[in-house]
C-alpha positions in Angstrom: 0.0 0.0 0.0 1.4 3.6 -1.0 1.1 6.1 1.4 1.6 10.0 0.9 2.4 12.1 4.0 1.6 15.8 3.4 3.2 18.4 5.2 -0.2 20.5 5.6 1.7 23.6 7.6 4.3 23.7 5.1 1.9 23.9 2.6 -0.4 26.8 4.1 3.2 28.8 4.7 3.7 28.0 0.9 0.3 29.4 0.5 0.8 32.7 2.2 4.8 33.2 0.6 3.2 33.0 -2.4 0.6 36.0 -1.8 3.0 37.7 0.0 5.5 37.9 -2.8 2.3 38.9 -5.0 1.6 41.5 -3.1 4.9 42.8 -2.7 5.4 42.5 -6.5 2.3 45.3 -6.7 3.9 47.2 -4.0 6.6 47.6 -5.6 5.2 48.3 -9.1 3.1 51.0 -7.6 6.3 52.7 -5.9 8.5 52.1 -8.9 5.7 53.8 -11.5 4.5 56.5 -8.7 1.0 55.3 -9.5 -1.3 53.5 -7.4 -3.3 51.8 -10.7 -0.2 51.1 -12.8 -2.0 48.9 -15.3 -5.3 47.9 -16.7 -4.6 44.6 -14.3 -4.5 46.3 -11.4 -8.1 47.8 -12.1 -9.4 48.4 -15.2 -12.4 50.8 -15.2 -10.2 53.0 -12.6 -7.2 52.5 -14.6 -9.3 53.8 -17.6 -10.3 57.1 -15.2 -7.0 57.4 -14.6 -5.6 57.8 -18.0 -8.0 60.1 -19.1 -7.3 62.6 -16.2 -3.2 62.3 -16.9 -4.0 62.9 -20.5 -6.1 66.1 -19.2 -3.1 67.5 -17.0 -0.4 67.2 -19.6 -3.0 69.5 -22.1 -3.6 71.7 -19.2 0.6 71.7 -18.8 0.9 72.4 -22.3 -2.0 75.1 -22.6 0.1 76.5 -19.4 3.2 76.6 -21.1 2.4 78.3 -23.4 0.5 81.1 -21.9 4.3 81.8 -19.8 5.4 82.0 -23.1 2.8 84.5 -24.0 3.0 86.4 -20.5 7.3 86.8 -21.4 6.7 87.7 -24.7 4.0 90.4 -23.4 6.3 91.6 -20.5 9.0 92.1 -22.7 7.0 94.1 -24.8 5.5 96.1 -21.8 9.2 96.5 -20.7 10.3 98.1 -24.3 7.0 100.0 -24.6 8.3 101.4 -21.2 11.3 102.0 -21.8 10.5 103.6 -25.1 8.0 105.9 -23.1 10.5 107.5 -21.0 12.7 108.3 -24.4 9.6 110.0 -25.6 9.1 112.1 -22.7 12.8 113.2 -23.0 12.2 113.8 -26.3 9.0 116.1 -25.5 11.3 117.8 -23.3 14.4 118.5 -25.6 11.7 119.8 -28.4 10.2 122.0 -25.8 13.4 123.5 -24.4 14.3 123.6 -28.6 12.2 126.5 -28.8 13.5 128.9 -26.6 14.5 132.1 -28.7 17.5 132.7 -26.9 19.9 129.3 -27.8 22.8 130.0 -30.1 23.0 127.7 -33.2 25.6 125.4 -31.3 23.0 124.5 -28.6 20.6 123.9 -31.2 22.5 121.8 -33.1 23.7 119.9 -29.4 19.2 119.8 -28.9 19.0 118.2 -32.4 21.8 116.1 -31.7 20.8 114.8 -28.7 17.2 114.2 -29.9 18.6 112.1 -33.1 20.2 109.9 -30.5 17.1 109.7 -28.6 15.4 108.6 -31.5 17.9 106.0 -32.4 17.5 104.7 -29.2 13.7 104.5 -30.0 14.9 102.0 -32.9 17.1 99.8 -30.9 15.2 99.1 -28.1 11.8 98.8 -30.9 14.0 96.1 -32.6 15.9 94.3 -29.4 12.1 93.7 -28.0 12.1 89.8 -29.0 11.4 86.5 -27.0 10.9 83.7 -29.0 10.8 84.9 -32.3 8.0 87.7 -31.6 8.7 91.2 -31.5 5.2 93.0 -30.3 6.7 95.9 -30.7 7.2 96.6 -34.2 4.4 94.0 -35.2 6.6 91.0 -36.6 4.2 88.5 -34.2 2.5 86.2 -36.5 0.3 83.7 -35.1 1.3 80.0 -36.4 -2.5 78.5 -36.2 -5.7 80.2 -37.9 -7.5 80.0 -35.3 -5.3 82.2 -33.4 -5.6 85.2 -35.9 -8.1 88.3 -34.6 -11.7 87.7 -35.2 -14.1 89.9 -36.5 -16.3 92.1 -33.4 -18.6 94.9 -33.3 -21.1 96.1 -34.7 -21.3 94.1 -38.2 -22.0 97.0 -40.3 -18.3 99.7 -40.4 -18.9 101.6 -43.3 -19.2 104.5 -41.2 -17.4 103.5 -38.3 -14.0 104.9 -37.9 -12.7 101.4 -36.6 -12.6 99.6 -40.3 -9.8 96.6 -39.6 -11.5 95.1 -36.5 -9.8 93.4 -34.1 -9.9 91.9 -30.4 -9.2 95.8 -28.9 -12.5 97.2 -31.6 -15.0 94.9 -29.6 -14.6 97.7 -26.6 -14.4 100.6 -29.5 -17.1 99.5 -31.7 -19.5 99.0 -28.4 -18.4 102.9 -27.6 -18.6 104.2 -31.1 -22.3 103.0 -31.4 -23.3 104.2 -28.5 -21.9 107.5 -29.4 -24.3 107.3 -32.6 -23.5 105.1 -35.3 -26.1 104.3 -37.4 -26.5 100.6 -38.5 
């Protein structure tokens, strides 16, 4: 007669190595990927949740990088408009002191020398105001995509409204100019 001893503890500790190297296998998938559902396996319906919402946050990234791109291109626009303010203003001075009756022609010709310096500054600073291919100041921005490109606001009807080329600024304008009076 054949007889079979089991070893039924060493089987149950079998049993539970087994699941606990299971288990430590998902532990340690989840802290490898950072990610609690790591694959469909793991849970499928959430898994599916899951990818959807990490597809949502790298759009929302990429719709948020690219308005920092706008908001440097903008500032240093703001920053050259600025700067090409306070040239301005020294120029409204020189051309103000210009006309006093009693400067001799060398101080006039140091005034007009000093004002087409000013002016040249104008251009360099215009022309330096780039980040990333755009220069707002002297218009060379050119959107990439259609859809970006100004659309047309107002009124619907400019033959006589002094705002012809509408843009996003003639929304505010056009609102102002009819209630002014213009006739549709």
């Amino acid at each position: 007669m054949l007889s079979v001893n089991t070893n039924y503890s060493a089987m149950i500790a079998l049993q539970n190595l087994n699941f606990t190297n299971t288990e430590l296998e998902g532990v340690q998938n989840k802290i490898s990927t950072g990610l609690k559902i790591a694959s469909a396996r793991d849970d499928g319906a959430i898994y599916a949740i899951a990818e959807g919402q990490r597809s949502r946050v790298s759009s929302v990234a990429a719709v948020k990088d690219g308005i920092d791109r706008a908001n440097s291109t903008l500032d240093v626009a703001l920053a050259a408009g600025k700067s090409i303010g306070d040239i301005l203003q020294k120029l409204k001075a020189k051309a103000v002191a210009a006309q006093a009756d009693d400067l001799t022609p060398d101080q006039r010709a140091a005034l007009q020398a000093d004002f087409a310096s000013m002016r040249s500054q104008i251009d360099v600073i215009a022309n330096s105001a780039q980040f990333n291919g755009a220069n707002l100041a002297v218009g060379s921005f050119k959107p990439q995509r259609s859809d970006l490109r100004p659309r047309r606001f107002g009124c619907g009807d400019h033959s006589g409204c002094p705002i012809r080329g509408v843009g996003f600024a003639a929304v505010r304008l056009c609102a102002g100019h009819r209630r002014v009076g213009h006739r549709r």
